[in-house]
C-alpha atoms as an extended CHARMM CRD file, in Angstrom:
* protein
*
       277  EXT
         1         1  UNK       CA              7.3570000000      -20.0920000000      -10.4160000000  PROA      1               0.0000000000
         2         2  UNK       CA              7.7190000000      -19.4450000000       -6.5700000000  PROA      2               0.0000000000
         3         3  UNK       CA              6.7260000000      -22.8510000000       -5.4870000000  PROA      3               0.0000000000
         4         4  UNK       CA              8.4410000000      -23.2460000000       -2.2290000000  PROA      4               0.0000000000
         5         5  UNK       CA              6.1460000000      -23.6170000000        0.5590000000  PROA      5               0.0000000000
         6         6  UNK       CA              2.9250000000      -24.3590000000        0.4330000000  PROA      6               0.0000000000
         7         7  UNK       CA              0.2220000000      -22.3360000000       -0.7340000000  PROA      7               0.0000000000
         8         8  UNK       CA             -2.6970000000      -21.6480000000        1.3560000000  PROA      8               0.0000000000
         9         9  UNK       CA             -6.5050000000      -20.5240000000       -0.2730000000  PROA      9               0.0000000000
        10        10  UNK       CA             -8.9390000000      -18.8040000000        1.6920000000  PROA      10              0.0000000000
        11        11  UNK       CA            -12.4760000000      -18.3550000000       -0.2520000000  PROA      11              0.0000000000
        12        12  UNK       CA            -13.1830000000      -14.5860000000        0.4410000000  PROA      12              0.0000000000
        13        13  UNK       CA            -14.9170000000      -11.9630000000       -1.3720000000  PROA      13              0.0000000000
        14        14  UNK       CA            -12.5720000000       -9.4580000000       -3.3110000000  PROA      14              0.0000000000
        15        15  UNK       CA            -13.9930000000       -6.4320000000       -0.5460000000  PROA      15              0.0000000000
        16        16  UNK       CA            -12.9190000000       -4.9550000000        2.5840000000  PROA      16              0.0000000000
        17        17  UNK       CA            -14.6780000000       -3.2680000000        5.5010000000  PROA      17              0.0000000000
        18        18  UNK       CA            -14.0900000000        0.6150000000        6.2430000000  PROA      18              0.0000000000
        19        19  UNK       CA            -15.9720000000        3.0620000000        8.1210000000  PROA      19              0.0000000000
        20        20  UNK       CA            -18.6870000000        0.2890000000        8.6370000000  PROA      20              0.0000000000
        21        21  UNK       CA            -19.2700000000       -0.1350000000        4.9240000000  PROA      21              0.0000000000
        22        22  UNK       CA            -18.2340000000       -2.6240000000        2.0330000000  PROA      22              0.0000000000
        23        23  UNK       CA            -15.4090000000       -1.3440000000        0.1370000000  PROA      23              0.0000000000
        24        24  UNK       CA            -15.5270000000       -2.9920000000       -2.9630000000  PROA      24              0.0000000000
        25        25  UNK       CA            -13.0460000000       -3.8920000000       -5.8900000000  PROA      25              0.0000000000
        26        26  UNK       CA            -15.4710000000       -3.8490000000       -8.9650000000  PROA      26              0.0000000000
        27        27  UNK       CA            -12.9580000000       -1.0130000000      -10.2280000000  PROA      27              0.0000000000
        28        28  UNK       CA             -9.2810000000       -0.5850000000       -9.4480000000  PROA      28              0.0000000000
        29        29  UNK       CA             -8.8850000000        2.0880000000       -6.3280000000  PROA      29              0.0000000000
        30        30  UNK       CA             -6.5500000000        5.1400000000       -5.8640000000  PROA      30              0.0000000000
        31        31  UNK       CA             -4.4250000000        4.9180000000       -2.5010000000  PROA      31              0.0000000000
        32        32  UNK       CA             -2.4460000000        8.8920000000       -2.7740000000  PROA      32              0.0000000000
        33        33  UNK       CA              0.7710000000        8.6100000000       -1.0050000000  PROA      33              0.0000000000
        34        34  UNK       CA              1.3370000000       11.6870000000        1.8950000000  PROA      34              0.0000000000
        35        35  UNK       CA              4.7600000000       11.3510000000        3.2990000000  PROA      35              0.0000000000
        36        36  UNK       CA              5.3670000000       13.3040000000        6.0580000000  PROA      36              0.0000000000
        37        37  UNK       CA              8.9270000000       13.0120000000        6.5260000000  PROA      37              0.0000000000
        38        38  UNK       CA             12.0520000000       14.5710000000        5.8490000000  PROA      38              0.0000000000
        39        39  UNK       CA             13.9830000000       11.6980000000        3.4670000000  PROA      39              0.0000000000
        40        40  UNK       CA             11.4600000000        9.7000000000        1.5610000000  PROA      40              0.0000000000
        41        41  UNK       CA             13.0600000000        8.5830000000       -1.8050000000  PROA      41              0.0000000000
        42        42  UNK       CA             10.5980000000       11.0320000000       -3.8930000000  PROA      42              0.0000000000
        43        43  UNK       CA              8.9960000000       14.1180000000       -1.9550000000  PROA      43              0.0000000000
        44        44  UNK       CA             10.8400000000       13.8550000000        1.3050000000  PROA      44              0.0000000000
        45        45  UNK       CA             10.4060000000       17.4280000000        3.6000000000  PROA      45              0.0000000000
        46        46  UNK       CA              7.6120000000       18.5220000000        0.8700000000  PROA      46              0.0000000000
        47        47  UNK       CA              4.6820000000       18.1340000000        3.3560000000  PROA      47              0.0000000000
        48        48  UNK       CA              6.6440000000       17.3000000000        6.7920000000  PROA      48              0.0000000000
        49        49  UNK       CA              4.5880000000       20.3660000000        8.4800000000  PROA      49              0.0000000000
        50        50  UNK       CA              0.4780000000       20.6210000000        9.0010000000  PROA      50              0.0000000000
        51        51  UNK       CA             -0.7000000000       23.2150000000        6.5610000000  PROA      51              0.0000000000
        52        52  UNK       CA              1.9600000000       21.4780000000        3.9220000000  PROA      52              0.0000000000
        53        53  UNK       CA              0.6610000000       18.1590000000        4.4330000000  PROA      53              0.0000000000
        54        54  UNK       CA             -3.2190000000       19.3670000000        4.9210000000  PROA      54              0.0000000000
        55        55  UNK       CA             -2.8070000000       20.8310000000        1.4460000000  PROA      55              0.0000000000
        56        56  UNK       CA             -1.6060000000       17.9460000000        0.1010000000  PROA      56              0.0000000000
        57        57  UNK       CA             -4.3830000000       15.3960000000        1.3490000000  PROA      57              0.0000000000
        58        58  UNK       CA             -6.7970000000       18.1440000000        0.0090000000  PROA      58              0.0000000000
        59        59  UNK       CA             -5.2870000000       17.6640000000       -3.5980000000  PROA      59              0.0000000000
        60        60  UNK       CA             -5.3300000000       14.0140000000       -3.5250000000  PROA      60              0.0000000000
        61        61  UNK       CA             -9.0940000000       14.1820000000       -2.7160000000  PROA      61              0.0000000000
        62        62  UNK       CA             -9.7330000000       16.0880000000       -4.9690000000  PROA      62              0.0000000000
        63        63  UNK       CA             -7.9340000000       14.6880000000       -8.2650000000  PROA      63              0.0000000000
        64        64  UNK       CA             -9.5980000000       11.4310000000       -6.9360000000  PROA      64              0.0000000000
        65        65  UNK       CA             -8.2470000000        9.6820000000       -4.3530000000  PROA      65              0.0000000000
        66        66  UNK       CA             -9.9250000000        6.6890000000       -2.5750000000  PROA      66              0.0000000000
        67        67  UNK       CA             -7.5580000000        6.2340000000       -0.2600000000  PROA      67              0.0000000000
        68        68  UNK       CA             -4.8920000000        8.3890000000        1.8720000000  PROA      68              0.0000000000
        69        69  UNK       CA             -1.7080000000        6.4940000000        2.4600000000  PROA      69              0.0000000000
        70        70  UNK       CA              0.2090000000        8.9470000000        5.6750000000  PROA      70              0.0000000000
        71        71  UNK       CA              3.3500000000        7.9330000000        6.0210000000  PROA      71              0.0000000000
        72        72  UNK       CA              5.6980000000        9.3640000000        9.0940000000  PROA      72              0.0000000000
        73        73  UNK       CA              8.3540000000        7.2560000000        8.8690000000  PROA      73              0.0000000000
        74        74  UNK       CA             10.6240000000        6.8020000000        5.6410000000  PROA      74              0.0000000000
        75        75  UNK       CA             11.0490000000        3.2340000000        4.1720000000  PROA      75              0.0000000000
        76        76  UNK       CA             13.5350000000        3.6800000000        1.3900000000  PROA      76              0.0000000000
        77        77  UNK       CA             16.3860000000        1.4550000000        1.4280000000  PROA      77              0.0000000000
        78        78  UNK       CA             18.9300000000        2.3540000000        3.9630000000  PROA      78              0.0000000000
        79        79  UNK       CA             16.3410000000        4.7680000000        6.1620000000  PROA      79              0.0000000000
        80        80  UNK       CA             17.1100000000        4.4050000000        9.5570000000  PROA      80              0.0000000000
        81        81  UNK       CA             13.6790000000        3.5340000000       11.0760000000  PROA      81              0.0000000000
        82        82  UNK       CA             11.9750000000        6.2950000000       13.4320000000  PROA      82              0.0000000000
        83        83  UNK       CA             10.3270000000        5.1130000000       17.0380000000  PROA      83              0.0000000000
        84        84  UNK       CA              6.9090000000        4.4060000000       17.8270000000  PROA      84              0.0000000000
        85        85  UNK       CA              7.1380000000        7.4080000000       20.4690000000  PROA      85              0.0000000000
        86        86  UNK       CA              8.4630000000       10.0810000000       17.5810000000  PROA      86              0.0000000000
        87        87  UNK       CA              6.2470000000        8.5820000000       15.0320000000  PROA      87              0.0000000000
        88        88  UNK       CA              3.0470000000        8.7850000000       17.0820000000  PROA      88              0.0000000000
        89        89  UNK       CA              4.2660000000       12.5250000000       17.5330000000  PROA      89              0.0000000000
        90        90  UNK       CA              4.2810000000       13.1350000000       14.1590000000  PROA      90              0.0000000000
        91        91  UNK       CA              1.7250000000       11.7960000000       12.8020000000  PROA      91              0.0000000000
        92        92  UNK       CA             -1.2300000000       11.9980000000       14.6740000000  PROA      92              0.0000000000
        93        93  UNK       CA             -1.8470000000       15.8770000000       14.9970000000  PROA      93              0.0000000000
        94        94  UNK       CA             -1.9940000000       15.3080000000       10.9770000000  PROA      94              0.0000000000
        95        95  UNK       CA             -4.0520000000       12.4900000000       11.5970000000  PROA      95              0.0000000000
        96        96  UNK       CA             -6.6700000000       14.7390000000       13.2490000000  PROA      96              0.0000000000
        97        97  UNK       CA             -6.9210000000       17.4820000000       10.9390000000  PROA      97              0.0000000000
        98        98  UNK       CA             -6.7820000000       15.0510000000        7.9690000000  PROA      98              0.0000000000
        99        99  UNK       CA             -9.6840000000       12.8550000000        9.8170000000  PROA      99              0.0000000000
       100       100  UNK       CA            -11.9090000000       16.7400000000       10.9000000000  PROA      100             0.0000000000
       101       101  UNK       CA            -11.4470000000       18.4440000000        7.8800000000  PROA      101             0.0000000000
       102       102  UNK       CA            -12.0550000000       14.8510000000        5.3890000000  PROA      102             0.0000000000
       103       103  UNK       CA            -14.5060000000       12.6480000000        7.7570000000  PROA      103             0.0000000000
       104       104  UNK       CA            -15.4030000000       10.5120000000        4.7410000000  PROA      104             0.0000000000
       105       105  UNK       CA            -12.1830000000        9.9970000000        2.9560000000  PROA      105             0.0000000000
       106       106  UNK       CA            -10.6230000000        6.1100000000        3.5950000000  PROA      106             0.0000000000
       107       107  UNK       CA             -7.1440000000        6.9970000000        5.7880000000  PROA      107             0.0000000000
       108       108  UNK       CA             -4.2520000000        4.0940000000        5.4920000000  PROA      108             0.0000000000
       109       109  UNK       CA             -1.2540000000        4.4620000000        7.9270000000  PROA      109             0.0000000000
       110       110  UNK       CA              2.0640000000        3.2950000000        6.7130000000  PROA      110             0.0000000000
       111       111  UNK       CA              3.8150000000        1.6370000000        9.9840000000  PROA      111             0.0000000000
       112       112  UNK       CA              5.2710000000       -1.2170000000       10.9690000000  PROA      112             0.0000000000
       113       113  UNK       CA              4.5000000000       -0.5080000000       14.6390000000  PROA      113             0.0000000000
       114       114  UNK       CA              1.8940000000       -1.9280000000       16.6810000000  PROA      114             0.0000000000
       115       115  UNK       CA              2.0020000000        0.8000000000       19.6710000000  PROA      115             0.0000000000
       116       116  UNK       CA              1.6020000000        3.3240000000       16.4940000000  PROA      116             0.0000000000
       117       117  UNK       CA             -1.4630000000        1.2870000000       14.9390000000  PROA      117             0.0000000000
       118       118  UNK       CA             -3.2630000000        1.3280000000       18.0350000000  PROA      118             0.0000000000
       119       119  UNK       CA             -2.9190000000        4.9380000000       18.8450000000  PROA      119             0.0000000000
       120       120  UNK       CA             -3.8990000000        6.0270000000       15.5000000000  PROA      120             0.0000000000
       121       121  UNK       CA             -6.9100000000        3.8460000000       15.3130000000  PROA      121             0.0000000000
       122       122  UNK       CA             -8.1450000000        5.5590000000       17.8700000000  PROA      122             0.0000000000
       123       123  UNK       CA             -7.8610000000        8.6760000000       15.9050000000  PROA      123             0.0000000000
       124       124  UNK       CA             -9.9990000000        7.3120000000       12.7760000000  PROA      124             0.0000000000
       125       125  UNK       CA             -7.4010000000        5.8230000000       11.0870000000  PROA      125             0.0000000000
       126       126  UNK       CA             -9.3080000000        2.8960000000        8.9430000000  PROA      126             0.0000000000
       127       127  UNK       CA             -6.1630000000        0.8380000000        7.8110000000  PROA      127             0.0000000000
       128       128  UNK       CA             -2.7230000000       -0.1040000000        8.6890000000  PROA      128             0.0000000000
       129       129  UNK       CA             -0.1990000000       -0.4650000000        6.1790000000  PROA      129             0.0000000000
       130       130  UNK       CA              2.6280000000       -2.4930000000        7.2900000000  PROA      130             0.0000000000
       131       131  UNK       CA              5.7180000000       -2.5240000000        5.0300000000  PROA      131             0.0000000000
       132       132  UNK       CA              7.4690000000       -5.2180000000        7.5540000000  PROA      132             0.0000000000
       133       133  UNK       CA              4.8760000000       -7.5400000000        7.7070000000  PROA      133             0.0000000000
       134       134  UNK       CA              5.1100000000       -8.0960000000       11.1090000000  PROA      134             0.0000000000
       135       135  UNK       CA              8.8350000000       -8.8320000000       11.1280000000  PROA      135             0.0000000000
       136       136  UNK       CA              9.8840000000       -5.5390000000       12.9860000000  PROA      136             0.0000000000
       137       137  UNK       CA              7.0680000000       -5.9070000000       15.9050000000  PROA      137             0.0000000000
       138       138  UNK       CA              5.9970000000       -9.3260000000       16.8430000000  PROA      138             0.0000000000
       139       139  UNK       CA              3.0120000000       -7.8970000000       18.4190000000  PROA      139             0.0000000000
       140       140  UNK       CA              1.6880000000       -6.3940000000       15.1520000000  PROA      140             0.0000000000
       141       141  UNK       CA             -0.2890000000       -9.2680000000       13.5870000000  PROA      141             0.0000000000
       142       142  UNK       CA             -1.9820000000       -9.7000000000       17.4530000000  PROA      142             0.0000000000
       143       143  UNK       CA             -2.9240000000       -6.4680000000       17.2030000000  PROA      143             0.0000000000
       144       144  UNK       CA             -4.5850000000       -6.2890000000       13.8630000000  PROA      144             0.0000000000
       145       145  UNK       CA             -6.5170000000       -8.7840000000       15.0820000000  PROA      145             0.0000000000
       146       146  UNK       CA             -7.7180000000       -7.3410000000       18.6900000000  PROA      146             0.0000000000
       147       147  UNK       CA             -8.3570000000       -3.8310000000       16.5510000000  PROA      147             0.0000000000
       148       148  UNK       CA            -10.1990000000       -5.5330000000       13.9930000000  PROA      148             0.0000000000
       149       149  UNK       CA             -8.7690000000       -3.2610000000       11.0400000000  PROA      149             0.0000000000
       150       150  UNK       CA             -8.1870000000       -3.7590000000        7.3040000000  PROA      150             0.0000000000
       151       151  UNK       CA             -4.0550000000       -4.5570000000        6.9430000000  PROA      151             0.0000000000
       152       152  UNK       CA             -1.7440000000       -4.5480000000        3.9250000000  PROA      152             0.0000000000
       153       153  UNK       CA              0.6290000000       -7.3060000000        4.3940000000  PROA      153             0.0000000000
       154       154  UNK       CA              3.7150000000       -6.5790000000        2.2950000000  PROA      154             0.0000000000
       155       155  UNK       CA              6.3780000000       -9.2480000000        1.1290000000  PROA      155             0.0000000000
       156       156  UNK       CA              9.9120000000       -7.9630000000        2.0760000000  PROA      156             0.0000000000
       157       157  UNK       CA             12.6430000000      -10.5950000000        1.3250000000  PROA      157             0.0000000000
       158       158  UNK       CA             13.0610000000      -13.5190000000       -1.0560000000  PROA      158             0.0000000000
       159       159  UNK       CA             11.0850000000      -13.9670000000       -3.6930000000  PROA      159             0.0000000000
       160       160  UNK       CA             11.6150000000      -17.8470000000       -4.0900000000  PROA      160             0.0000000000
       161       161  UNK       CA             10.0020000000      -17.6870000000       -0.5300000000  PROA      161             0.0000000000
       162       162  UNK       CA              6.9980000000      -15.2150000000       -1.1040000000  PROA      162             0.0000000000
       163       163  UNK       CA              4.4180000000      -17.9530000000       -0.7480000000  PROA      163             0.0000000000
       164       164  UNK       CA              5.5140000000      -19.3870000000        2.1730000000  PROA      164             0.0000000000
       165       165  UNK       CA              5.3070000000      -16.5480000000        3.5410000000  PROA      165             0.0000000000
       166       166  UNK       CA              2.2220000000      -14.9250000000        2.6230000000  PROA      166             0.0000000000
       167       167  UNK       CA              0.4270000000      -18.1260000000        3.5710000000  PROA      167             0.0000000000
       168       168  UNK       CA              2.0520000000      -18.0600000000        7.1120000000  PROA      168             0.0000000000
       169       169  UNK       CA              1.4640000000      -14.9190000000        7.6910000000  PROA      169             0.0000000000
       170       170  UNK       CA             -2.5790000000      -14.9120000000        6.5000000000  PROA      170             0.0000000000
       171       171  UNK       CA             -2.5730000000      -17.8160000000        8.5770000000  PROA      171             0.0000000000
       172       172  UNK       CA             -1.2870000000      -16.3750000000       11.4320000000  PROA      172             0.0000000000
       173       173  UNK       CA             -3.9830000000      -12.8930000000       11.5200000000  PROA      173             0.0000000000
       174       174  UNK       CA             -7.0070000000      -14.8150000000       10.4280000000  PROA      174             0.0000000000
       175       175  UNK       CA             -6.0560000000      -17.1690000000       13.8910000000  PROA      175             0.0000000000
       176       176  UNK       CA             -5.3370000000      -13.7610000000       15.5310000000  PROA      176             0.0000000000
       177       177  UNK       CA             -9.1120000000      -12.2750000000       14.2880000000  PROA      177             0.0000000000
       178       178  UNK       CA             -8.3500000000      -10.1920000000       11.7270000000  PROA      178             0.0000000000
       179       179  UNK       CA            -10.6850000000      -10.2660000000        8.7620000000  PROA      179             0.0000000000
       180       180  UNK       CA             -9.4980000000       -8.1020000000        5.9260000000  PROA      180             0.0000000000
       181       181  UNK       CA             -6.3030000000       -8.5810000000        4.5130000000  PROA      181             0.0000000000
       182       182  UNK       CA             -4.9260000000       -6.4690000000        1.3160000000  PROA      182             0.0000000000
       183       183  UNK       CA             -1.6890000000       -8.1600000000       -0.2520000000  PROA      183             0.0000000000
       184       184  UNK       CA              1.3380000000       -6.2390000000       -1.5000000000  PROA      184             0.0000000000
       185       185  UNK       CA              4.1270000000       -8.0190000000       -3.5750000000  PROA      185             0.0000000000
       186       186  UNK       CA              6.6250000000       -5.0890000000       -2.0520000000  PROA      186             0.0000000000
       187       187  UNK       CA              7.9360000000       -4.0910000000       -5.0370000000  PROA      187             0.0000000000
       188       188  UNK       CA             11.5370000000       -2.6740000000       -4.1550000000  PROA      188             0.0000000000
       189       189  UNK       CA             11.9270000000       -4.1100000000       -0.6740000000  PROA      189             0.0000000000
       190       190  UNK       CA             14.4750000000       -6.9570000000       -1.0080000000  PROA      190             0.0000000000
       191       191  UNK       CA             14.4050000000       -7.6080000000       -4.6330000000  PROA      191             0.0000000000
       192       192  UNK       CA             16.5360000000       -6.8000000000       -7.1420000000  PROA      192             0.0000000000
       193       193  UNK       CA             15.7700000000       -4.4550000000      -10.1630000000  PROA      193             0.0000000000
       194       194  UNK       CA             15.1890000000       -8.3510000000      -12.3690000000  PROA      194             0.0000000000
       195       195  UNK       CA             12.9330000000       -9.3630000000       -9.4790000000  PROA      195             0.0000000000
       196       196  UNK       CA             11.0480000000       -6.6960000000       -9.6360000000  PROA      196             0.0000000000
       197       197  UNK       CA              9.7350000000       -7.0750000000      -12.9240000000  PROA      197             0.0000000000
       198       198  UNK       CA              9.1440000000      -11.1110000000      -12.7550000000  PROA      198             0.0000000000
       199       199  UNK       CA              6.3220000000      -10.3660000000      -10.0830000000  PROA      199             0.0000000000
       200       200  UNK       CA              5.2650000000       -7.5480000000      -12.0890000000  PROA      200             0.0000000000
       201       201  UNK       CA              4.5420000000      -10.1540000000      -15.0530000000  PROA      201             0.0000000000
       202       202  UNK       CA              3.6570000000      -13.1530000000      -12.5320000000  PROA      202             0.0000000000
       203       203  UNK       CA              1.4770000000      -10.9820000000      -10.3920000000  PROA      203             0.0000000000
       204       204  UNK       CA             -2.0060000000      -12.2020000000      -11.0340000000  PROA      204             0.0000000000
       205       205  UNK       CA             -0.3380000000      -15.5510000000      -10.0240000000  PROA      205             0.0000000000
       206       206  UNK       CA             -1.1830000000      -14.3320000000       -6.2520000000  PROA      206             0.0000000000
       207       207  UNK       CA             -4.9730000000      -14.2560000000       -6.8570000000  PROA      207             0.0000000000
       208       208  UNK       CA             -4.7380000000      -18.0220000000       -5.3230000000  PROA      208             0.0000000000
       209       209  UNK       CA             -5.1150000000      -16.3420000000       -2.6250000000  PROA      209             0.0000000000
       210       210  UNK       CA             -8.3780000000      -14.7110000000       -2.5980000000  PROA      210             0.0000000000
       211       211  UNK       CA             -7.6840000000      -11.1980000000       -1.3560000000  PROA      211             0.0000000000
       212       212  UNK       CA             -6.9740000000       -7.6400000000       -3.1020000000  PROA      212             0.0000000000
       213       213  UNK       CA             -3.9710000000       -6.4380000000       -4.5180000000  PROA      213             0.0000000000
       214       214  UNK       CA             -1.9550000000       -3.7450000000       -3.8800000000  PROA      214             0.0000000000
       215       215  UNK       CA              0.4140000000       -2.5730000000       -6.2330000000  PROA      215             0.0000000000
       216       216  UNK       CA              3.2490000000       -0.0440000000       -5.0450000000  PROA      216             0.0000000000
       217       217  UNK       CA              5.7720000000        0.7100000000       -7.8460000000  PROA      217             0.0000000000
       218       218  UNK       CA              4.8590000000        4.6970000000       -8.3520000000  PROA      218             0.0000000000
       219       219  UNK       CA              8.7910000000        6.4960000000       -9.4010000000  PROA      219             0.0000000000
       220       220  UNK       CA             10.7600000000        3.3600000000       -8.0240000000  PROA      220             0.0000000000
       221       221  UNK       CA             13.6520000000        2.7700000000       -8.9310000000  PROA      221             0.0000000000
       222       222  UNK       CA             12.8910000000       -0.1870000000      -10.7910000000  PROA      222             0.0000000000
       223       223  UNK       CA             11.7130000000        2.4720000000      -13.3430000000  PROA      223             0.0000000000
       224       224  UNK       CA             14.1130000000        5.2020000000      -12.8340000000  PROA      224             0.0000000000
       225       225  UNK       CA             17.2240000000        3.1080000000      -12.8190000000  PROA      225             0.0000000000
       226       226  UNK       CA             15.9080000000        1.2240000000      -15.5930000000  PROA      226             0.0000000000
       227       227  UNK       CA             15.6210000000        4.3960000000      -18.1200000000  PROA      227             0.0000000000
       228       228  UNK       CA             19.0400000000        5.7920000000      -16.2310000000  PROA      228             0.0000000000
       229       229  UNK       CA             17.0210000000        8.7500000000      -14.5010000000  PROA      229             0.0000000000
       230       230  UNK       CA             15.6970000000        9.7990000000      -11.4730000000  PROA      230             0.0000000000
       231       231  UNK       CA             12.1120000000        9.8440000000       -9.2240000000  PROA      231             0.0000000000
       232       232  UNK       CA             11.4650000000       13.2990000000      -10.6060000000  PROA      232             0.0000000000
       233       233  UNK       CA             11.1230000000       11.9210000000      -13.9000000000  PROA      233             0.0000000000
       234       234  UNK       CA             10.0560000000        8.5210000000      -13.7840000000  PROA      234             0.0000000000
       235       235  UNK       CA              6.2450000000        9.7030000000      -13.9180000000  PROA      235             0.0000000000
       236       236  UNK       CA              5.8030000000        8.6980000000      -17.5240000000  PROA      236             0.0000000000
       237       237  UNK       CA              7.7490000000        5.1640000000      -16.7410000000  PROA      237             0.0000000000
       238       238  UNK       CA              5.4740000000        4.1770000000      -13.7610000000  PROA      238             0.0000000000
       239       239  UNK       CA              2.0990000000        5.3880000000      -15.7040000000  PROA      239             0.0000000000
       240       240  UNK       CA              3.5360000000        2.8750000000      -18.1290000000  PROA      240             0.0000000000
       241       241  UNK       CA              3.9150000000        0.3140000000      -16.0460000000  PROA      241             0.0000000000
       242       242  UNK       CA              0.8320000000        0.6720000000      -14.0830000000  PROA      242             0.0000000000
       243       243  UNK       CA             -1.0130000000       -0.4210000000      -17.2320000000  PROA      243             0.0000000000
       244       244  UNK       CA              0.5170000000       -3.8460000000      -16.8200000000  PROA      244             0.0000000000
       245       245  UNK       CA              0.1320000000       -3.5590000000      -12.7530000000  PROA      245             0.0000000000
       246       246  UNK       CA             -3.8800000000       -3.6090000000      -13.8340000000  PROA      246             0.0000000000
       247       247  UNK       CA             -3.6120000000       -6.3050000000      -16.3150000000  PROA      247             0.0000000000
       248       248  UNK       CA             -1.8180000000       -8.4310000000      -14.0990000000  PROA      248             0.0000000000
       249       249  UNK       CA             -4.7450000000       -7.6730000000      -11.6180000000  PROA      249             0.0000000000
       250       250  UNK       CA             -4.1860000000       -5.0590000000       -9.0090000000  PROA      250             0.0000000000
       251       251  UNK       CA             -6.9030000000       -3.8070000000       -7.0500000000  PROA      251             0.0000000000
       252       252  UNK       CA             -5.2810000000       -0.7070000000       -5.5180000000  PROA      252             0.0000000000
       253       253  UNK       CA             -2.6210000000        1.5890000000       -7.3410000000  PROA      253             0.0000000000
       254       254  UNK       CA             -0.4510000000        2.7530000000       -4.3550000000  PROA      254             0.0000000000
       255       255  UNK       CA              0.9050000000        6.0560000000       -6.0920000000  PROA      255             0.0000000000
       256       256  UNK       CA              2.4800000000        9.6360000000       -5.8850000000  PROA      256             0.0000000000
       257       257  UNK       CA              0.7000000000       11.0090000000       -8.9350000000  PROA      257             0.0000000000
       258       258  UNK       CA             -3.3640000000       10.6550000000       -9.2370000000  PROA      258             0.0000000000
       259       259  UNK       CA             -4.4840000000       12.3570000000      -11.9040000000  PROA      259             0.0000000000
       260       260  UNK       CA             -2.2310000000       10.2640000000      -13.9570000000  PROA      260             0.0000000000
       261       261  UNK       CA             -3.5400000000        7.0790000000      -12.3630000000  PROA      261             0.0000000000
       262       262  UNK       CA             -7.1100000000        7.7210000000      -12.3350000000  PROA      262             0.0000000000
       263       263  UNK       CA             -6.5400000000        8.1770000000      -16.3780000000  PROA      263             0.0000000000
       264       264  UNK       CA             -4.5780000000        4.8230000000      -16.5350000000  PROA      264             0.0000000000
       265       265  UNK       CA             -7.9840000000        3.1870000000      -14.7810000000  PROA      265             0.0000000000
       266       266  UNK       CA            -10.1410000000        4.9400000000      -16.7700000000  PROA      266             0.0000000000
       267       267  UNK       CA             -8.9170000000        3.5800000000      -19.9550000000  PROA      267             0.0000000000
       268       268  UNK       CA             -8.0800000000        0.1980000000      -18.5340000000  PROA      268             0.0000000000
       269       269  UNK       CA            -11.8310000000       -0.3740000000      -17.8260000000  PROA      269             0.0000000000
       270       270  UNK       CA            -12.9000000000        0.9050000000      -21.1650000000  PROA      270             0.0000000000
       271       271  UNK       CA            -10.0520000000       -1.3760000000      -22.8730000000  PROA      271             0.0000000000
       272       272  UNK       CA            -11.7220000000       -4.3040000000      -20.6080000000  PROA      272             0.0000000000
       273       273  UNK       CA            -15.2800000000       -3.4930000000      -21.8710000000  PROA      273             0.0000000000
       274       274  UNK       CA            -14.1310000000       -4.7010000000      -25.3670000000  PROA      274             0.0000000000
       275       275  UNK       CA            -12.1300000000       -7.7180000000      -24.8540000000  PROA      275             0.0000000000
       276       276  UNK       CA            -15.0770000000       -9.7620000000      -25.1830000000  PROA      276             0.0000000000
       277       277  UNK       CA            -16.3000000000       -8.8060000000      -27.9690000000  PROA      277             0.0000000000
């Protein structure tokens, strides 16, 4: 189905490594999504000040959350990307009340900048999630490797093209030193609404290569322009449809909405119990 370029394989166990210990994939994982900006395509200005967003990472703890995605830069279609300087501004007084107040909690930050990665790494930030994947800063992949930190390399362009690209670019940070690599399909970067849905169905497809999946479709707009309606009620839609993201094997549910999710896994792993039987 995408067959140009080749396809590399790398034999690696379905884990990554934060806060010194083995995070495993035996069950599909919650990453909570904490935008803290004023024009993302769902909650923008909602939690763009410290007590807002605090409150916020305190929910998605508590409903269940594995993982806390902080986001300080918007990366809807047509955002006008924010600076490394501004961003780093933003996000890591947040960072350091999130990281005091939550010392255990797993604490993704979505940027595609490699000056931002380092600085909040050395606030406790235990992965980078990089929408660009490595197109906007050709220093990122180097430095993913010198910091030695999980990364979520996300497809963003052609979809004939998504293997050669993943296997470039999982090339490229293994030779650089990096060790744990999540994949994302990028669901609504670059693809068309049709597009969308053929790596939905094709998705387990990508287990060639050996490393978790991250699935990122929570309120799109491959499910709100689908049923003609908007973010604010596509919750039912992308519950829906994250049923078929864990069927079609993803490891992480990137999502706005956790309570929802967690039930979704829940009943996904006691549907897999009897398909055996």
């Amino acid at each position: 189905m995408f067959s140009e370029g080749k396809i590399t394989t790398f034999f690696r166990k379905q884990s990554i490594i934060c806060k010194k210990n083995i995070f495993e994939f035996t069950s599909p994982k919650l990453m909570g999504i904490l935008n803290v900006t004023e024009d993302s395509f769902f909650d923008g200005g909602k939690y763009n000040n410290l007590d807002n967003a605090i409150l916020r990472a305190q929910s998605l703890i508590e409903q269940g959350a594995d993982i806390i995605d902080l986001g300080a830069c918007s990366t809807r279609p047509g955002s006008t990307l924010v600076c490394a300087k501004d961003e780093i501004s933003k996000i890591i007084p947040i960072l350091k009340v999130i990281r005091k107040q939550f010392p255990d909690v797993v604490i993704s930050i979505d940027t595609v900048w490699s000056e931002v990665s380092r600085a909040v790494v050395a606030e406790g930030a235990d992965i980078i999630n990089d929408i660009s994947g490595g197109n906007f800063d050709h220093q990122m992949l180097k430095t993913i490797g010198e910091l030695s930190i999980p990364y979520i390399l996300t497809h963003n362009g052609e979809i004939t093209k998504i293997n050669q690209y993943f296997s470039e670019r999982i090339e490229a940070l293994y030779e650089y030193g990096a060790k744990d690599i999540i994949l994302d399909l990028g669901f609504g970067f670059g693809k068309t609404i049709e597009e969308n849905y053929l790596l939905l169905a094709k998705q387990k497809e990508f287990k060639i290569y050996n490393l978790p999946i991250l699935t990122g479709i929570s309120r799109k707009s491959m499910i709100y322009k689908t049923l003609n309606t908007s973010p604010d009620k596509a919750l039912n839609g992308t519950t829906f449809l994250h049923a078929f993201a864990l069927q079609n094997g993803a490891d992480i549910l990137r999502v706005h909405d956790i309570e929802e999710a967690k039930q979704c896994i829940e009943l996904f792993n006691e549907y897999k119990k009897h398909l055996k039987q």
